[in-house]
TIKOL-663113 format. One line per 5 residues: number of its first residue (from 1); their letters; for each residue y, x, z of C-alpha. Coordinates in steps of 0.001 Angstrom, whole numbers, plus 500000, padded with zeros to 6 digits. Layout:
BEGIN
NUM	a	Y/X/Z | ...
# end
This chain:
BEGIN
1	xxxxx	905085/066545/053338 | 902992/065131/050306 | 902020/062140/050828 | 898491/062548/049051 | 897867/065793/051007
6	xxxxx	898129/063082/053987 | 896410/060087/052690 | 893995/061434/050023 | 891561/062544/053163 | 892903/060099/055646
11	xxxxx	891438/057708/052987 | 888477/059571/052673 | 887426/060049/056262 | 888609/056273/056961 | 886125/055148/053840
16	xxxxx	883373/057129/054798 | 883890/055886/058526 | 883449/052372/057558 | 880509/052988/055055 | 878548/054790/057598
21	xxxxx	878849/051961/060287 | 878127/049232/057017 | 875188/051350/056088 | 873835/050984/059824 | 873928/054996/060022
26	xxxxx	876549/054710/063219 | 877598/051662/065198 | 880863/052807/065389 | 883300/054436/063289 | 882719/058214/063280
31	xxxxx	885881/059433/061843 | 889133/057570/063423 | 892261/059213/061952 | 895590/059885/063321 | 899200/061070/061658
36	xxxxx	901017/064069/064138 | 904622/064525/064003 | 907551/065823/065687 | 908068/062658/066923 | 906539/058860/066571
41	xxxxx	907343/056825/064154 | 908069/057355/060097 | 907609/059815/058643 | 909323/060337/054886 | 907387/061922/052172
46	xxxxx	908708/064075/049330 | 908389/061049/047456 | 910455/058817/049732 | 907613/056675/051240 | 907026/056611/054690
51	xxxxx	904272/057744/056918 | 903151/056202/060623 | 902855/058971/062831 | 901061/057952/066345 | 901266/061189/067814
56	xxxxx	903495/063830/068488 | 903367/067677/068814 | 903557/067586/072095 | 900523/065394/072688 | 897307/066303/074004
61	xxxxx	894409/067098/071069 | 891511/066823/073449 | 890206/064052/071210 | 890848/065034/067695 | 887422/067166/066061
66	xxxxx	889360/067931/062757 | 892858/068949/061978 | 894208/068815/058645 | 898023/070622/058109 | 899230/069010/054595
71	xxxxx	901716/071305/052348 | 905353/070126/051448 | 908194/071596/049461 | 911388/071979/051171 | 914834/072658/049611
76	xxxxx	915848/074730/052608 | 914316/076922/054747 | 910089/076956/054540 | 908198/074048/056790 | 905697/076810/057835
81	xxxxx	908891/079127/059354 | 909510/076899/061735 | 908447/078427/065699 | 907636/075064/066919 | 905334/074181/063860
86	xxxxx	903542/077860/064252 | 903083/077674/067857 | 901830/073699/067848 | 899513/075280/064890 | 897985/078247/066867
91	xxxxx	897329/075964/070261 | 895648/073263/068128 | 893324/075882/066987 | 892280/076697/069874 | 891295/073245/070813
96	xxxxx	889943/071755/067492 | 886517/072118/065706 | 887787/072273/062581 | 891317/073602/061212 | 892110/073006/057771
101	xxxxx	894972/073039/055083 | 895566/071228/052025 | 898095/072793/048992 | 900730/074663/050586 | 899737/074098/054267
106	xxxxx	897558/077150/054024 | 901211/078752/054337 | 901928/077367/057805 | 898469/078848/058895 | 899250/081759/057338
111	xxxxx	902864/082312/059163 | 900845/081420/062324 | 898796/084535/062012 | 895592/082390/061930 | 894400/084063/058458
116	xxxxx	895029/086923/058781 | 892043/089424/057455 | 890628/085856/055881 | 889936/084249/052730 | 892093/081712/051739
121	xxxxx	893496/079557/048828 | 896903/077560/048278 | 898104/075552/045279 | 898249/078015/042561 | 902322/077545/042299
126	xxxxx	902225/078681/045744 | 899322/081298/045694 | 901717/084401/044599 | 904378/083319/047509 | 900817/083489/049933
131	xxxxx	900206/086788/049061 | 903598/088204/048770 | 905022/086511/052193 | 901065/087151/053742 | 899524/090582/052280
136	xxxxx	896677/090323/055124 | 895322/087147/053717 | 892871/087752/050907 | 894159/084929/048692 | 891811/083605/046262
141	xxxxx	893203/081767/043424 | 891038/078395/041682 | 889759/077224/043892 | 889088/073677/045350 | 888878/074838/049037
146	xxxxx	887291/077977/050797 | 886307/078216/054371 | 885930/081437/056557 | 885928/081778/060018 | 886112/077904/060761
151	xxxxx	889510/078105/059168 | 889123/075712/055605 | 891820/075756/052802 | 892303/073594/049743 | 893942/073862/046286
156	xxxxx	896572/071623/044861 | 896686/067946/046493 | 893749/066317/045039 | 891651/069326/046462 | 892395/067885/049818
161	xxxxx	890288/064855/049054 | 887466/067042/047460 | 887529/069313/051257 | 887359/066233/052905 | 884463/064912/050971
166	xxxxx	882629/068187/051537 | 883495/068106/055169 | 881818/064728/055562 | 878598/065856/053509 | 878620/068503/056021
171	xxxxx	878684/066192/058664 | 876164/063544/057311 | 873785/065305/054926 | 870324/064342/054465 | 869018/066898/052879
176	xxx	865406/066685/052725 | 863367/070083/053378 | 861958/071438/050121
# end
């Protein structure tokens, strides 16, 4: 994985979390964030730093609102081939408010059949692979994320901090009626 696909928006849900309860707008955290793996314990980035995961595959998601699948590069075969990672993604979906990708996780959603017929975006290194490997997803290149269907997708690995920030507006807008 990438490790700023994982903590870019862990960060950001985790600060927003803690501004909302310092801002007396919740008593309580809102957001509490959680790493999934194959298995507990650390997980190595592409970079070589590690990763706490808390959770498995095989756990229950009953408790988790928002599920983000970061992207990764992989010198054999592709993360999002992998049976175990397309079935895990296809039950979470059906048990999670909100699915989303950042970079090149939009591929594993993809391989799980969960875009098919929908709009979508991917790193743009990765977008021609998306379309070629995925023909029923209507790839859209630039830009930062795109949702459709309840299904959102981000660009390259910063845009997984912008989708997060957008997903918390979304949450806590104020918007005053015009």
């Amino acid at each position: 994985m990438q490790l700023l696909d994982v903590t870019g928006p862990l960060e950001a849900f985790n600060l927003a979390a803690q501004q909302l309860v310092d801002d007396g707008e919740a008593r309580q955290k809102p957001y509490r964030v959680a790493v999934i793996a194959r298995q507990r314990g650390d997980v190595v980035s592409m970079s070589g730093l590690a990763i706490r995961s808390d959770r498995t595959l095989d756990d229950p998601l009953d408790d988790i609102d928002t599920l983000l699948i970061p992207g990764a590069l992989t010198g054999g075969e592709p993360f999002y081939e992998d049976a175990d990672y397309q079935h895990w993604v296809r039950r979470a979906a059906t048990q999670v408010r909100r699915l989303c990708s950042v970079c090149s996780g939009a591929m594993l959603l993809a391989a799980a059949g969960l875009l098919d017929g929908k709009r979508a975006t991917t790193h743009w290194m990765d977008a021609q692979t998306l379309r070629d490997c995925f023909p029923q997803v209507r790839v859209q290149e630039d830009r930062i994320y795109i949702e459709d269907g309840g299904i959102y997708t981000s660009g390259g690995i910063t845009a997984g901090v912008d989708l997060a920030l957008a997903l918390i507006e979304k949450d806590y807008s104020q918007s005053e009626p015009a």
